[in-house]
C-alpha positions as CSV (number, residue, x, y, z in Angstrom):
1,X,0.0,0.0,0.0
2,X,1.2,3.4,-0.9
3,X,1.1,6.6,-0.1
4,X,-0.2,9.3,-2.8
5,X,0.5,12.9,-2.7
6,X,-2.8,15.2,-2.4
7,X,-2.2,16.4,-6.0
8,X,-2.0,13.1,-8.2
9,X,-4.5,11.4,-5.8
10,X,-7.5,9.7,-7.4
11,X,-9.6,12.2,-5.7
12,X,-10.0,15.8,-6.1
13,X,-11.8,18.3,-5.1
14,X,-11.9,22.2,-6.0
15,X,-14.5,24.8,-4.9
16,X,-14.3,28.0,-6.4
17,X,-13.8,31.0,-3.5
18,X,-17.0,33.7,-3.3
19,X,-15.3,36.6,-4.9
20,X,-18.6,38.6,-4.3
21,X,-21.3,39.7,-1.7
22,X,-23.3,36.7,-0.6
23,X,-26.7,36.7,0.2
24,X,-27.2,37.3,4.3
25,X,-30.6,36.0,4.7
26,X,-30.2,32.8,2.8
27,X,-26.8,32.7,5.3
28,X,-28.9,33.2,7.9
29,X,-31.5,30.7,7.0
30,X,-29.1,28.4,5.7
31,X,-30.0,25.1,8.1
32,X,-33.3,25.2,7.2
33,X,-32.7,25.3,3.2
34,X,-30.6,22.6,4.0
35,X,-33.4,20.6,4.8
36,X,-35.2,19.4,1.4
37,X,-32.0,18.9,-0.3
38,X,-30.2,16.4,2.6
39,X,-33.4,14.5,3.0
40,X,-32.8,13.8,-0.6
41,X,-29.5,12.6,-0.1
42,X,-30.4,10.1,2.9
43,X,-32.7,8.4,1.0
44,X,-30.3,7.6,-1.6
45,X,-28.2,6.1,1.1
46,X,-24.8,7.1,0.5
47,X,-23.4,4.8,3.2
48,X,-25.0,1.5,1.5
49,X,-23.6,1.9,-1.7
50,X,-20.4,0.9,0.2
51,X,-21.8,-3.4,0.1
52,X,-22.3,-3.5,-3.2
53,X,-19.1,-2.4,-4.6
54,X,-17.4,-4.2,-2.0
55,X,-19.2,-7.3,-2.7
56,X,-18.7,-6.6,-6.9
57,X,-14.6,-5.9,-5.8
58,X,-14.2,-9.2,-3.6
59,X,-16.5,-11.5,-5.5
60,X,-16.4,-10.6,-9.3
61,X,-13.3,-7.9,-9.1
62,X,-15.1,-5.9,-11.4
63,X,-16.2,-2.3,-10.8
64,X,-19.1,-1.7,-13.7
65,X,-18.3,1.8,-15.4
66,X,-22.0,2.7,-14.7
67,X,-22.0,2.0,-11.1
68,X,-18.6,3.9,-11.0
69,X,-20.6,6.7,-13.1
70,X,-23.3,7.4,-10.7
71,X,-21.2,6.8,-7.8
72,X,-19.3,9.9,-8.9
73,X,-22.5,11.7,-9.5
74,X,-23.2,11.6,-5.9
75,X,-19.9,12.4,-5.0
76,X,-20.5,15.6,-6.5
77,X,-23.9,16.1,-5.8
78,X,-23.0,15.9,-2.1
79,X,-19.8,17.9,-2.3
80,X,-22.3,20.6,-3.6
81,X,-24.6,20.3,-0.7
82,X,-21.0,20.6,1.5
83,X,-19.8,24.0,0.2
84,X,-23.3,24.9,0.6
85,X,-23.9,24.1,4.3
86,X,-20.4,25.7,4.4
87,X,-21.8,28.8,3.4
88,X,-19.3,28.8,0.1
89,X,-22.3,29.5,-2.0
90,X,-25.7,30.9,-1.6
91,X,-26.6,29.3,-4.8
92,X,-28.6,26.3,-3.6
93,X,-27.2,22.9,-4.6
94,X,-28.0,21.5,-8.3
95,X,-28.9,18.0,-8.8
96,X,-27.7,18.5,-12.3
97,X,-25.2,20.9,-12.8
98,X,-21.9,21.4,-11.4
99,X,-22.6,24.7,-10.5
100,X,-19.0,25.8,-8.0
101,X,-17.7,22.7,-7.5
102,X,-15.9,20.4,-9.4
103,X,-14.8,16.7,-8.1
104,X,-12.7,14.3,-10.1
105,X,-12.8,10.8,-9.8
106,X,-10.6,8.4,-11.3
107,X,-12.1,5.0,-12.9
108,X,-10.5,2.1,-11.3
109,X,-8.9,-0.7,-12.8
110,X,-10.7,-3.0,-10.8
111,X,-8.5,-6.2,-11.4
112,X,-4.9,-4.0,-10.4
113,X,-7.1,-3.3,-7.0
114,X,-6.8,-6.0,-4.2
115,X,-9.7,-8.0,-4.4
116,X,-9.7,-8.4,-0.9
117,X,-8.9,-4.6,0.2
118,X,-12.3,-3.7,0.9
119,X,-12.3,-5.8,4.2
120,X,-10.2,-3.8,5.7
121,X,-9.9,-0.4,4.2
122,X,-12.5,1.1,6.2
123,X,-10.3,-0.2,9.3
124,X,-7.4,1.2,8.1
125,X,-8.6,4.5,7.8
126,X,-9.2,5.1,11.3
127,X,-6.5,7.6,11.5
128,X,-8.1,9.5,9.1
129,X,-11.5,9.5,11.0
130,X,-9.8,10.6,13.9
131,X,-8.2,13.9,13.0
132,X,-11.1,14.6,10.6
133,X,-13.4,14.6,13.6
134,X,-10.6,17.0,15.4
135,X,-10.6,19.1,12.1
136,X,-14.6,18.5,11.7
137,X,-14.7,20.2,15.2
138,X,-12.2,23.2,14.2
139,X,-14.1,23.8,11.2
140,X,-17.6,24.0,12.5
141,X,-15.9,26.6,14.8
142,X,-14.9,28.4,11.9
143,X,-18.1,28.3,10.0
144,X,-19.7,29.9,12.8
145,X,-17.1,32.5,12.6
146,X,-17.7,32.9,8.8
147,X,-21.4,33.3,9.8
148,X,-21.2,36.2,11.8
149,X,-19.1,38.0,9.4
150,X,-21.0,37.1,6.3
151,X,-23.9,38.2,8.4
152,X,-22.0,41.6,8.6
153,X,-19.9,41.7,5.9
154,X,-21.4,39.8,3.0
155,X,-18.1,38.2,2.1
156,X,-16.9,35.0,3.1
157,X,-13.4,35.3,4.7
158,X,-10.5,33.7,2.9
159,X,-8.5,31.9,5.1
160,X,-11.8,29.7,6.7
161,X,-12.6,29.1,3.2
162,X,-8.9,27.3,2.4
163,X,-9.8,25.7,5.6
164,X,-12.9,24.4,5.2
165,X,-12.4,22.9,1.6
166,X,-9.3,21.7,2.9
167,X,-11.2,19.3,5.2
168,X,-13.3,18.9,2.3
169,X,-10.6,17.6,-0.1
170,X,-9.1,15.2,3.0
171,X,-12.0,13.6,3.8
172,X,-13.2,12.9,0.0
173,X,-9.9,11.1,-0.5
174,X,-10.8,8.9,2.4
175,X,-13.8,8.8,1.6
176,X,-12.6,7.3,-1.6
177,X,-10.4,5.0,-0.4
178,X,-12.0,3.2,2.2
179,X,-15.9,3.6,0.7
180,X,-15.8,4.1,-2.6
181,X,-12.7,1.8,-2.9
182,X,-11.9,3.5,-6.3
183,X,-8.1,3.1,-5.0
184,X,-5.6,1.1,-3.3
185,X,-3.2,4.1,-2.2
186,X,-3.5,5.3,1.4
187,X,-5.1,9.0,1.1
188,X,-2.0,11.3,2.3
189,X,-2.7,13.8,6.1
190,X,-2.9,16.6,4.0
191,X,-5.4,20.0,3.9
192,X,-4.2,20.2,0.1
């Protein structure tokens, strides 16, 4: 198992910065917009897509280019609703469109991965889960920073937004690695 550097990683993740005013009361009301769009997402069931592509991996080592396909177009969909309830955008989340976000995913070669990775992937990524909860913590922090002064200001400060998409980009990659299993490579601790 290897270790990838953030830039050439399977995974990646880019959120284009606010350059403008934002809309304050949409920032103010922004957990309740939230509210249609993530009930959408649960039923979907992002979580148990995870058995069937680790059943396809162990038991067929095949990953099916259209299960791949709309894999990825929840990744992104959800990545929008992210930057959203991150108050990167007031534009609400498209189911469609790409709109200020753009995630890459690389197809896997499903017979270079080991068949039998998906075990213990998820196990192995406990690392991961533990300083994305510290960094989970530190960001929510900062987002209700960024509140206040988007309240105030209308503009989303800089520095909490390299933050904030940072954790973004970390945990996609493990997210990728130990759920999507599009990758063998052990995501690197990295903000970038």
């Amino acid at each position: 198992m290897t270790a990838a550097t953030a830039a050439d990683y399977p995974a990646r993740l880019e959120v284009d910065y606010p350059d403008r005013e934002l809309n304050r009361l949409s920032t103010f009301f922004r957990l309740f917009y939230l509210i249609p769009i993530v009930t959408v997402v649960a039923f979907l069931g992002n979580v148990t897509l995870f058995v069937p592509t680790l059943l396809m991996i162990v038991f067929r080592q095949k990953y099916p280019r259209w299960w791949f396909d709309f894999i990825r177009e929840l990744a992104r969909f959800n990545a929008r609703i992210e930057a959203y309830a991150a108050l990167i955008s007031d534009e609400y989340p498209s189911t469609t469109d790409e709109q200020y976000v753009q995630l890459e995913l690389d197809y896997p070669d499903a017979s270079a991965l080991n068949r039998f990775a998906p075990l213990w992937k998820w196990f192995l990524a406990i690392p991961h889960y533990l300083v994305l909860a510290v960094l989970g913590f530190a960001g929510l922090l900062a987002l209700i920073v960024a509140w206040f002064i988007i309240l105030f200001t209308g503009r989303y400060p800089e520095g909490i937004y390299t933050f904030i998409v940072g954790i973004m980009r970390w945990g996609l990659r493990v997210y990728a690695y130990a759920f999507l299993l599009i990758t063998d490579e052990y995501p690197p601790f990295s903000l970038d």
